[in-house]
C-alpha positions as CSV (number, residue, x, y, z in Angstrom):
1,X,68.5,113.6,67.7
2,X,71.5,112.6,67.5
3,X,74.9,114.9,66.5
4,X,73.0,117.7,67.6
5,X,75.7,119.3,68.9
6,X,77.8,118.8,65.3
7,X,74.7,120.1,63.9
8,X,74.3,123.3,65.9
9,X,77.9,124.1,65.8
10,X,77.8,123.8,62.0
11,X,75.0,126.3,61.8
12,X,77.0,128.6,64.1
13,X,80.2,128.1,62.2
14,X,78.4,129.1,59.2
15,X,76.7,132.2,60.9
16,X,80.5,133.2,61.9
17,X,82.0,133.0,58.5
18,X,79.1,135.0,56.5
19,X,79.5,137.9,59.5
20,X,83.6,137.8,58.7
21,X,83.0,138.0,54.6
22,X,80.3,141.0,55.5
23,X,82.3,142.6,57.4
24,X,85.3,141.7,54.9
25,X,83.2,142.9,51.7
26,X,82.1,146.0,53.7
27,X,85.4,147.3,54.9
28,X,87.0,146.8,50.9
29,X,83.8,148.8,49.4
30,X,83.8,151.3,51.9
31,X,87.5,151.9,51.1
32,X,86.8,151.6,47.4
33,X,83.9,154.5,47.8
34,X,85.7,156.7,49.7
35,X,89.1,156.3,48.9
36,X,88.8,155.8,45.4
37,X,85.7,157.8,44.3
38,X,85.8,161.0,46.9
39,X,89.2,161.4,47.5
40,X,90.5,160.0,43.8
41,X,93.2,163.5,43.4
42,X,94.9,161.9,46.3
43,X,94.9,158.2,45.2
44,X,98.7,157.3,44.1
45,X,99.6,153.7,43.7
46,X,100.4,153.1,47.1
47,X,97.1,153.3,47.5
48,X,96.7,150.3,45.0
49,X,99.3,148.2,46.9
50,X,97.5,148.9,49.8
51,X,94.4,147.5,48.2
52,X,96.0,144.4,47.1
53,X,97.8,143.6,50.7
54,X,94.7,144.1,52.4
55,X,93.2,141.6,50.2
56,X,95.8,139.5,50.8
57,X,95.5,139.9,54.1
58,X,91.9,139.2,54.3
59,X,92.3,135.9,52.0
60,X,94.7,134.3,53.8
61,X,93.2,134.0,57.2
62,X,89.5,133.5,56.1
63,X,90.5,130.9,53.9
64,X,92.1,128.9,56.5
65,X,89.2,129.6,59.1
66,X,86.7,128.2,56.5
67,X,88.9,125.0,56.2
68,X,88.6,125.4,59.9
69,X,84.8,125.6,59.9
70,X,83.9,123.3,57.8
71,X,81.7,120.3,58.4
72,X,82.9,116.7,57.9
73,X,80.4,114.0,56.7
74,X,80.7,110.2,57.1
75,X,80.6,108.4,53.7
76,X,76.8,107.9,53.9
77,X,76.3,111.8,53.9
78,X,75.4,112.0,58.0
79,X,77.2,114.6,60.1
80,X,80.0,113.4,61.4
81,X,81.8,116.8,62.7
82,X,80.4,120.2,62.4
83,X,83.7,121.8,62.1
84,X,86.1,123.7,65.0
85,X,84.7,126.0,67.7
86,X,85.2,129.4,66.2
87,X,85.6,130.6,69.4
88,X,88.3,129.0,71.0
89,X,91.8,130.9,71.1
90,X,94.9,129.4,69.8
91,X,95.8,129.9,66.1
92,X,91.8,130.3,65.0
93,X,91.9,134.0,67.6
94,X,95.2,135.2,65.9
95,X,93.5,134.5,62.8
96,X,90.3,136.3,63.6
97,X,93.0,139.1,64.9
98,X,94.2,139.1,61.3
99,X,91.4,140.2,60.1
100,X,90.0,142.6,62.7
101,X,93.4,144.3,62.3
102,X,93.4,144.3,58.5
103,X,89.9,146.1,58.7
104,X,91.1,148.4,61.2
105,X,94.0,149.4,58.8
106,X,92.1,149.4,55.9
107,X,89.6,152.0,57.4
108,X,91.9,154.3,59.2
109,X,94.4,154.7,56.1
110,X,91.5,156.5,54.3
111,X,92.5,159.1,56.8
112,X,96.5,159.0,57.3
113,X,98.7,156.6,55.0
114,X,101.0,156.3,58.8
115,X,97.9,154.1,60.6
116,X,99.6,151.5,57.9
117,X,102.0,151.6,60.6
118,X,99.5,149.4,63.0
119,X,100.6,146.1,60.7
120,X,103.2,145.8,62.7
121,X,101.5,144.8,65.8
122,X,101.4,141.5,63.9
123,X,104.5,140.7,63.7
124,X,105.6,142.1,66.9
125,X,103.3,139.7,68.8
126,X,104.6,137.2,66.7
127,X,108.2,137.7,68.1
128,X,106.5,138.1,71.7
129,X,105.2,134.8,71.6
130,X,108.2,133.1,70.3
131,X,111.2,134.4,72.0
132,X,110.3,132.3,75.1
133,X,110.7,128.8,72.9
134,X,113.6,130.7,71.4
135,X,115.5,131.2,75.0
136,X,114.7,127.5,75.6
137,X,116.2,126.0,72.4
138,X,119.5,128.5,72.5
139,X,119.7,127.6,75.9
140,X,119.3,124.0,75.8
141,X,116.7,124.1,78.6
142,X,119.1,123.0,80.9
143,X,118.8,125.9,83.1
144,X,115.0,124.9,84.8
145,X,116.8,121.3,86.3
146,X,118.2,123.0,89.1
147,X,115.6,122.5,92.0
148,X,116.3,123.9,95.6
149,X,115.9,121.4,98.5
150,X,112.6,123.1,99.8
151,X,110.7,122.6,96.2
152,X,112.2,119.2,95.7
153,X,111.1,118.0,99.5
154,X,107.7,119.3,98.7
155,X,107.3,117.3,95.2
156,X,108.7,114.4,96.9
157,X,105.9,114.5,99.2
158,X,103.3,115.5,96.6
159,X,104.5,112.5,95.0
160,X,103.9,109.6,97.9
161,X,100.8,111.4,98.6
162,X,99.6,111.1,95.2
163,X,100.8,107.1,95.4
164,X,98.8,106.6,97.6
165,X,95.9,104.1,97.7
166,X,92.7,106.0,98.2
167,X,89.5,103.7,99.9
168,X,86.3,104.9,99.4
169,X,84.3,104.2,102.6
170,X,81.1,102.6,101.4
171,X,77.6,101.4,104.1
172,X,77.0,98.0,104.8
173,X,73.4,97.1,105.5
């Protein structure tokens, strides 16, 4: 009974990661089929790079969610950890965002090379999300210690409220 929890999240970790390889191995072959095979008097090597950064693109991320996923054992073979929760946010959603995107590129360029475009999403966001630690460290950070009188009363008395010894009224019988 016990590490039942370890043990059910390293079932669904496993679950998650076949459905991402599925989904990987079926967005490359249906690019391969119809790309390649029906519309091969259109197929230049850009096409081929595309191929290869897709892969890339796919590699990458799924190889660090299955390092993610992956179970830990103690040295006598028992569960000890059944891996991160594959659906938490943080750096294991950007990853899964990777990929969804990657698939999303890979399908639509079978129709227009300009849906290639839609890779730069990623590093936009990636800009988006920095720039605010950016400001800070060009800035020094110096700029958020300047506190009004009406904020810094109100802490102050957050603050001896918070000191405060709390009794807990108990019954005597």
């Amino acid at each position: 009974m016990a590490n039942q929890g370890a043990k059910k999240r390293r079932d669904e970790n496993a679950r998650h990661m076949r459905n991402l390889l599925y989904l990987i191995i079926a967005c490359n072959a249906v690019y391969v089929v119809v790309r390649m095979l029906v519309f091969h008097s259109t197929f230049t090597w850009k096409n081929w790079v595309g191929l290869c950064v897709t892969s890339i693109a796919y590699l990458i991320p799924y190889q660090q969610l299955a390092k993610m996923a992956a179970p830990a054992y103690a040295d006598n073979g028992e569960l000890f950890d059944g891996g991160s929760d594959m659906g938490t946010g943080g750096v294991c959603g950007y990853l899964h965002d990777v990929i969804y995107i990657t698939s999303f590129v890979q399908l639509t360029s079978i129709i227009s090379g300009k849906f290639w475009y839609t890779y730069l999403v990623i590093p936009a966001f990636g800009i988006y999300k920095l720039l605010p630690l950016l400001n800070m460290l060009l800035s020094g950070g110096s700029e958020g210690a300047v506190e009004d009188e009406k904020s810094r009363k109100k802490r102050e008395k957050m603050e001896k409220k918070a000191s405060r010894p709390k009794f807990v009224k108990t019954r005597s019988k």
